[in-house]
ROSE-4610 file (N, C-alpha, C; in Angstrom, 1 decimal, always signed):
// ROSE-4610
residu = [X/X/X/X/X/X/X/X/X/X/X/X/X/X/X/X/X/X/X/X/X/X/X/X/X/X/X/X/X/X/X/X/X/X/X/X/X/X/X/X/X/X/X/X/X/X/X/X/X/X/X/X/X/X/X/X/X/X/X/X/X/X/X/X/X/X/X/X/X/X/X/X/X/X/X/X/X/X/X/X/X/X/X/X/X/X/X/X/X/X/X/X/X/X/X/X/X/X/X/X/X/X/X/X/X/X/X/X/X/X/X/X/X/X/X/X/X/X/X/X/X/X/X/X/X/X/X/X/X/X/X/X/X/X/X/X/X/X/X/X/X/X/X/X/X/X/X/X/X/X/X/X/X/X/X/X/X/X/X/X/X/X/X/X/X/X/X/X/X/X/X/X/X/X/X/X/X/X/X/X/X/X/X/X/X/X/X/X/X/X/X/X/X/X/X/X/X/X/X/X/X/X/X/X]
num = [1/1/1/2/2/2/3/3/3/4/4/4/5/5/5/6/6/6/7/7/7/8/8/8/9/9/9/10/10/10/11/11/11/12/12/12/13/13/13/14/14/14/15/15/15/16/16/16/17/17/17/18/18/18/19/19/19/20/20/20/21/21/21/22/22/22/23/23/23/24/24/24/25/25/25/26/26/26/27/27/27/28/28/28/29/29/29/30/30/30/31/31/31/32/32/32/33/33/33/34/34/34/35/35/35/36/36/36/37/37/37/38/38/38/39/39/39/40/40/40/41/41/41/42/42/42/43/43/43/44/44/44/45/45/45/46/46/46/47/47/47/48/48/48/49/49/49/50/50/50/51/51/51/52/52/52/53/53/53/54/54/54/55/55/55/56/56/56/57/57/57/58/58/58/59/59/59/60/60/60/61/61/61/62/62/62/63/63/63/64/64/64/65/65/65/66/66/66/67/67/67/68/68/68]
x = [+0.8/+0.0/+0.9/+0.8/+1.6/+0.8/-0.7/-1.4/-2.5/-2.7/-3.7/-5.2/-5.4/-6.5/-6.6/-5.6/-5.3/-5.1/-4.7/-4.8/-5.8/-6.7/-8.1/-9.2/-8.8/-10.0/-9.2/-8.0/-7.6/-8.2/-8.2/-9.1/-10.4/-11.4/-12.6/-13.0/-11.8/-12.2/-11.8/-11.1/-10.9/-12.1/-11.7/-13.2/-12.8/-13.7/-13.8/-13.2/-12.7/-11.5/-10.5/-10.0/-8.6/-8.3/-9.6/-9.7/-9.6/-9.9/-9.4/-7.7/-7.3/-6.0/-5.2/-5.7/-4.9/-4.9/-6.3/-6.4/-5.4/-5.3/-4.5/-3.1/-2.8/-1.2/-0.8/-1.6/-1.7/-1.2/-2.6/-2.3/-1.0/-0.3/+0.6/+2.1/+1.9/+2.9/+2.6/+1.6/+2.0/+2.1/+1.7/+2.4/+3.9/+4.4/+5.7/+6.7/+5.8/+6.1/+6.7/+5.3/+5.5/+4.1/+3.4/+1.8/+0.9/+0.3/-0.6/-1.8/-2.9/-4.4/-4.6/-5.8/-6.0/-7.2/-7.5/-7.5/-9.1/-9.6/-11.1/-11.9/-13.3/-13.9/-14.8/-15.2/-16.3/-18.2/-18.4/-19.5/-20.2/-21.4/-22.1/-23.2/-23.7/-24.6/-26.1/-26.0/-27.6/-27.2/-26.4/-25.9/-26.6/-25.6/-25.8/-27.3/-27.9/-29.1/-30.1/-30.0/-30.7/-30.2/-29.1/-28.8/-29.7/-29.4/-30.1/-31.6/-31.9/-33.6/-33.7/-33.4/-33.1/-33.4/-32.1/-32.6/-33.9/-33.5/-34.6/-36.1/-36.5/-37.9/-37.8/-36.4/-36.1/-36.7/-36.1/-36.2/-37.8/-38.1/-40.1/-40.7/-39.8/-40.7/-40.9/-39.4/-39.3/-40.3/-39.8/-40.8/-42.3/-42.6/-44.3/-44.3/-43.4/-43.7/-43.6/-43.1/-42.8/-44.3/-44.5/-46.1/-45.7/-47.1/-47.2/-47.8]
y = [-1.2/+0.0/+1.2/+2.0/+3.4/+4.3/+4.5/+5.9/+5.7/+7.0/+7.0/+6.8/+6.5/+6.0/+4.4/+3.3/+2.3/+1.9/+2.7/+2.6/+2.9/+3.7/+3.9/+2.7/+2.0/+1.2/+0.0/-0.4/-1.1/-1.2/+0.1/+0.3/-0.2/+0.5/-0.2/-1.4/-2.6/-3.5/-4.3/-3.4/-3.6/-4.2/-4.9/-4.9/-3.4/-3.7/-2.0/-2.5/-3.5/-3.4/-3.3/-3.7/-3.6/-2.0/-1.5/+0.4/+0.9/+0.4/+1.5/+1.2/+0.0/+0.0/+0.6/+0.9/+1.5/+3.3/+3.1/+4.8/+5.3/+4.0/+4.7/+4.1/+3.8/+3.6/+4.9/+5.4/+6.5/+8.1/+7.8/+9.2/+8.8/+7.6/+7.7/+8.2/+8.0/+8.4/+10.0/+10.6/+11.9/+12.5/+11.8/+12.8/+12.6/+11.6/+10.9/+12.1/+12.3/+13.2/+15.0/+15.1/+16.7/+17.1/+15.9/+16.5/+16.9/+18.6/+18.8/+19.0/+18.7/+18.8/+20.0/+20.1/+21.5/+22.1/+23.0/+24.1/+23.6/+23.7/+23.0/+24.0/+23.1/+24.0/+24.8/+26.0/+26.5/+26.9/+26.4/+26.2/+27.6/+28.5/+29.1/+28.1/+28.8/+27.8/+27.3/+28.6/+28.6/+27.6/+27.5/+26.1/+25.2/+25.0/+23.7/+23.2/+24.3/+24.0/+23.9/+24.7/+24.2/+22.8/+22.0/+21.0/+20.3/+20.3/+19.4/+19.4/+20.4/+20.6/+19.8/+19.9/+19.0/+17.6/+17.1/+15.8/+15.5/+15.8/+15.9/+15.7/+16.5/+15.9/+15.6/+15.2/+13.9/+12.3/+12.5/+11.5/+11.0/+12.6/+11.9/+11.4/+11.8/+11.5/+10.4/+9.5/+8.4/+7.3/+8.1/+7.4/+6.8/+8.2/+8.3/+7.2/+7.1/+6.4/+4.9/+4.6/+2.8/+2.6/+1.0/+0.5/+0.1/-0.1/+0.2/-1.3]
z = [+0.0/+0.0/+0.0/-1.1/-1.2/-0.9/-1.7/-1.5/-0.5/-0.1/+1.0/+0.4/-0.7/-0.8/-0.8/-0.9/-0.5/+0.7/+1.5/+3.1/+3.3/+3.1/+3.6/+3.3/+1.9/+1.7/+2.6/+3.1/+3.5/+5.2/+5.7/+7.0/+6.9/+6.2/+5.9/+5.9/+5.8/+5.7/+7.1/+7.9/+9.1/+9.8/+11.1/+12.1/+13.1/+13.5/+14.3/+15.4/+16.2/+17.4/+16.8/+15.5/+14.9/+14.4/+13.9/+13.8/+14.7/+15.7/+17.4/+17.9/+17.5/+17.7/+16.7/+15.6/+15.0/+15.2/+15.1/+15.8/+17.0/+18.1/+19.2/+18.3/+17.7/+17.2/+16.5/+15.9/+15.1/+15.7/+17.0/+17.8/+18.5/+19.0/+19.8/+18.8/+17.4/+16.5/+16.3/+16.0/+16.4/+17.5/+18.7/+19.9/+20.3/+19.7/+19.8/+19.0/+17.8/+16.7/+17.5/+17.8/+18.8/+17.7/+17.6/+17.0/+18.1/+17.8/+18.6/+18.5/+19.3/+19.3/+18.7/+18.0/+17.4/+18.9/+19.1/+20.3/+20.1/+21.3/+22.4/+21.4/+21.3/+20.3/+21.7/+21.5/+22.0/+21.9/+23.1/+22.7/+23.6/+23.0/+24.1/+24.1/+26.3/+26.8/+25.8/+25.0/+24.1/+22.9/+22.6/+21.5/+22.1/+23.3/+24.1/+24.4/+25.3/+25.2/+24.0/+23.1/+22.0/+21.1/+20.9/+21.1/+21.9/+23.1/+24.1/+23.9/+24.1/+23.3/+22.5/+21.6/+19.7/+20.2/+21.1/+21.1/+21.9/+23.4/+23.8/+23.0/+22.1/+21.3/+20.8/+19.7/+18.8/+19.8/+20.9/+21.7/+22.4/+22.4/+22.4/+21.4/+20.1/+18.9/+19.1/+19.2/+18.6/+19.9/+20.9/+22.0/+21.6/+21.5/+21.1/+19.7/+18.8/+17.7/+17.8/+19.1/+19.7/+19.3/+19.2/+20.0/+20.9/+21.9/+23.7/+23.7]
């Protein structure tokens, strides 16, 4: 595998415990490297809670839409 689109389809075919170990092999190579996190996103509280809202009656919908 040379190009990163060969590595990528090569992941995909991964199982997903073998994609988390690679994920942490990955990040341990760039922090090894002196690779850094890109900066905490911010959020205001009115995001958040409208977010939370969001789901919140996403979450009744789907309730209400069960059979009882």
């Amino acid at each position: 595998m040379s190009t990163l689109a060969e590595i990528e389809a090569a992941v995909d075919a991964l199982p997903a415990a073998e994609k988390q170990q690679l994920l942490l092999f990955i990040a341990a190579r760039l922090r090894s490297q002196g690779g850094s996190l890109p900066a905490p996103r911010e959020f205001t509280r009115e995001q958040v809670d409208a977010w939370i809202a969001e789901d919140e009656a996403d979450m009744k919908g789907f309730s209400d839409s069960q059979p009882k």
